[in-house]
C-alpha atoms as one frame of an Amber mdcrd trajectory, in Angstrom:
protein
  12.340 -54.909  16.389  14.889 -52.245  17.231  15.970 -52.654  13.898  12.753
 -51.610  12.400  12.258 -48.679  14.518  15.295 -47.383  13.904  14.830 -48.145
   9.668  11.569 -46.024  10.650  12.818 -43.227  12.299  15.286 -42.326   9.407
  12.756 -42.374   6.621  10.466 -40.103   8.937  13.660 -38.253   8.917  14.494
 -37.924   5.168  10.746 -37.709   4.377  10.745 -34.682   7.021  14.014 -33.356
   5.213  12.971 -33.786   1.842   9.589 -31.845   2.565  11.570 -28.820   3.774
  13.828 -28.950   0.977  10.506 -29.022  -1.346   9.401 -25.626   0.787  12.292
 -23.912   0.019  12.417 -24.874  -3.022   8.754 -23.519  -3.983   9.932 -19.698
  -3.568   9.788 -17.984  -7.278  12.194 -15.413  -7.687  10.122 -12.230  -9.474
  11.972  -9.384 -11.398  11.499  -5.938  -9.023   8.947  -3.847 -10.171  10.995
  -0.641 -11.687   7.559   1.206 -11.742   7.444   1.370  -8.050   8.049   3.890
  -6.011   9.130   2.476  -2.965   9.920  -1.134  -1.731   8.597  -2.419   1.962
   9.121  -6.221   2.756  11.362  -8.159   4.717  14.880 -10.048   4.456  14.412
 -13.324   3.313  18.529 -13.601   2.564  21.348 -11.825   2.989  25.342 -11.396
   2.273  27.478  -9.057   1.811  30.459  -9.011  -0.811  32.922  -6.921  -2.632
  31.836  -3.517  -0.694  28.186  -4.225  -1.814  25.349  -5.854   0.313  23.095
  -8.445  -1.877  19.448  -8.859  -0.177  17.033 -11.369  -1.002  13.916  -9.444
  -0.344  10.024 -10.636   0.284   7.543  -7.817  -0.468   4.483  -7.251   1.529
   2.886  -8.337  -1.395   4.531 -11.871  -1.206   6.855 -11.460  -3.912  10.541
 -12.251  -3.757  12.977 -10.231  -5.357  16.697  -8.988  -5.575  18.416  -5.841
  -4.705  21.668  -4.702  -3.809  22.746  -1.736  -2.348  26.495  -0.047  -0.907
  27.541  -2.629   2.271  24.696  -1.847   4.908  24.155  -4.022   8.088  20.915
  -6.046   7.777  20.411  -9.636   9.080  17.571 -12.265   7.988  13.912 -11.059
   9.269  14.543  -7.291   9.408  11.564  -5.359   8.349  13.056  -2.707   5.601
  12.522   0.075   3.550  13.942   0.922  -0.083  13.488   4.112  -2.096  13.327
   4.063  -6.171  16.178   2.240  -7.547  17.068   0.883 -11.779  16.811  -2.494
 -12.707  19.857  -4.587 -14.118  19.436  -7.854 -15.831  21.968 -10.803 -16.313
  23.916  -9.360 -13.693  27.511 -10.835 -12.608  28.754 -10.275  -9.052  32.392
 -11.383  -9.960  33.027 -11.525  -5.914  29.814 -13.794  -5.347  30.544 -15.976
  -8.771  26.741 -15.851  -9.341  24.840 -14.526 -12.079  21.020 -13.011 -11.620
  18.285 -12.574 -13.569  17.413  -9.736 -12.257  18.902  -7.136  -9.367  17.405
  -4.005  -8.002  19.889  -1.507  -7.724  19.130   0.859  -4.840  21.685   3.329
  -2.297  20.309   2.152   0.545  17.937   0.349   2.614  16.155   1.467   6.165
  15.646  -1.090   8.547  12.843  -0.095  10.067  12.986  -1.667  13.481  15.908
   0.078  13.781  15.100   3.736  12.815  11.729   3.448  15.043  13.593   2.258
  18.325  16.024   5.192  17.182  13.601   7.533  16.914  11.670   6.781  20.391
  15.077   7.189  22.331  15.482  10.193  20.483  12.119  11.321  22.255  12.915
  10.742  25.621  15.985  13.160  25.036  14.448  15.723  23.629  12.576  16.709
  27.046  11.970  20.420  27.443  13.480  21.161  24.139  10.160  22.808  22.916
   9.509  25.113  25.265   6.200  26.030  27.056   2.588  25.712  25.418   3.150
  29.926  25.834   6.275  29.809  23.870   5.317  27.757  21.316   2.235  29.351
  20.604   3.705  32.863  21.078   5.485  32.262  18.038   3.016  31.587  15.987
   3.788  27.320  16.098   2.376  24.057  17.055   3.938  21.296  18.959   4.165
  17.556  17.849   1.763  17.092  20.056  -0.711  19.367  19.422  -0.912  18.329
  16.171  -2.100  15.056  17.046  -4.643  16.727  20.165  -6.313  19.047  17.757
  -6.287  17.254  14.362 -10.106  18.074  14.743  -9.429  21.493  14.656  -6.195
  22.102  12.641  -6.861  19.562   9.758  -6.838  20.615   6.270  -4.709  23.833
   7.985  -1.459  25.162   7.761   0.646  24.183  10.579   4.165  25.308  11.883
   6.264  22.824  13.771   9.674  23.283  15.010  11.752  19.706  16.041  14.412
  16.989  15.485  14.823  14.828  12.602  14.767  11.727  13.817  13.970   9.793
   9.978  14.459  10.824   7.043  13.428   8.770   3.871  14.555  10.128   0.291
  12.336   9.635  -2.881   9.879   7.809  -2.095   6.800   8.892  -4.463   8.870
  11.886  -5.436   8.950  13.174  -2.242  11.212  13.308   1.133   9.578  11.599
   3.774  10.612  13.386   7.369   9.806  12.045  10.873   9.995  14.659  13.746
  10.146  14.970  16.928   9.906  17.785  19.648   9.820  15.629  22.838   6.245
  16.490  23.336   3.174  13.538  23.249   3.456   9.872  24.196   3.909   6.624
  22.304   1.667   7.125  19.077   1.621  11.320  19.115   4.920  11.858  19.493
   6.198  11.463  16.039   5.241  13.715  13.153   5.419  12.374   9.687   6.452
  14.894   7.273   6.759  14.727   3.060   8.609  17.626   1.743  10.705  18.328
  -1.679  12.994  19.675   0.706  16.047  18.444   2.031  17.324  17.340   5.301
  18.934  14.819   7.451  18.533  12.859  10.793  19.671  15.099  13.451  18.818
  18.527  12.161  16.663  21.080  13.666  13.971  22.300  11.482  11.431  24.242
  10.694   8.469  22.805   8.912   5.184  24.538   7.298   2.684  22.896   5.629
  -0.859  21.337   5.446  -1.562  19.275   7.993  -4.128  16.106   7.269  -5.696
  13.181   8.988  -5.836   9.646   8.341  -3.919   9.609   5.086  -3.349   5.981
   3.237  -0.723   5.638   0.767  -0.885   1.928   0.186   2.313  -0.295   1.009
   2.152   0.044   4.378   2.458   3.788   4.349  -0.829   4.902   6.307  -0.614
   7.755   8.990  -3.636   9.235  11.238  -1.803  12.506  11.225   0.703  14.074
   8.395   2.316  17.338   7.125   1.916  17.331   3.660   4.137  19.459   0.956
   5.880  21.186   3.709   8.434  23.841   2.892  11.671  23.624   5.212  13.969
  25.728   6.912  17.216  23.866   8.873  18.321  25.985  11.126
């Protein structure tokens, strides 16, 4: 009888195993889509080899995909971001011994877990650093803030907004994607997203001026209830 249940248990067991195996074995690898111009998804795989990191990457449109990009540290289940990148096909890693069909060469990838706790502590430090509601308005600006508390009023208007770089996101949709910060506004109006042609990077202080808009959707993910769009920039 013991016997039996034991013969039973194992061929739950390999059944079990076998079905798993079958999962993983149902994911289709896609060729990236060198059309787009961004790439959102998360890590499905990972490693890192010969100065290079290779990522195994599923969409948010379900697709998986390679792309490879200088070493960067990423782990399985990160949530990241890719600008425009070229295509190569019947690639060789000679350091990985593995040939693929298709790779997605990009510079870089933003995890964006990362960049988004990053940019919160950044917040908290950047207490007083505006100024006074006087001040700002004095000189002719707005604060992080008060673009959020009077989208009513300013949208479709030219704003001017003086703050940190806390993100900055290069050619995506032919256009620099900034995310400031002024240490004004709480959790979900503290944060001012920002596309420019201009050129910046996280950690500068800048001075933006453009049209500011409200509840802008740019598909993949990319959907904001307040932007500055087009800005010009000045880093001072």
């Amino acid at each position: 009888m013991k016997q039996s249940k034991r013969i039973l248990v194992l061929i739950i067991t390999l059944l079990v195993s076998f079905a798993v195996f079958q999962c993983k074995e149902k994911i289709v690898i896609s060729e990236p889509d060198e059309q787009a111009a961004f790439y959102k998804g998360t890590v499905a795989e990972t490693m890192n080899s010969g100065g290079y990191t290779y990522i195994l990457m599923k969409g948010d449109d379900g697709k998986y995909f390679w792309m490879a990009c200088l070493e960067v540290s990423v782990k399985k289940g990160d949530k990241i971001t890719a600008a425009k990148g070229y295509v190569m096909r019947n690639f060789t890693s000679k350091t990985l011994k593995k040939t693929f069909p298709s790779i997605l060469f990009i510079d870089t990838v933003t995890p964006d877990d990362v960049t988004d706790k990053n940019a919160n502590a950044e917040n908290q430090k950047l207490k007083n650093f505006a100024g006074s509601e006087e001040e700002i308005k004095s000189k002719g600006r707005q604060s992080v803030n008060d673009c959020y508390k009077d989208i009513a009023i300013l949208n479709g208007k030219t704003v001017v907004v003086r703050g940190k770089v806390v993100k900055f996101l290069p050619d995506i949709m032919n256009k620099n994607w900034i995310h400031l910060q002024d240490g004004t506004g709480k959790d979900g109006s503290n944060d001012l997203a920002v596309t420019t042609k201009g050129k910046s990077k996280v950690g500068d202080i800048v001075v933006i001026t453009g049209k500011l808009a409200k509840d802008k959707d740019f598909g993949s993910g990319y959907k904001y209830s307040v932007i500055v769009e087009d800005a010009s920039i000045v880093v001072e």
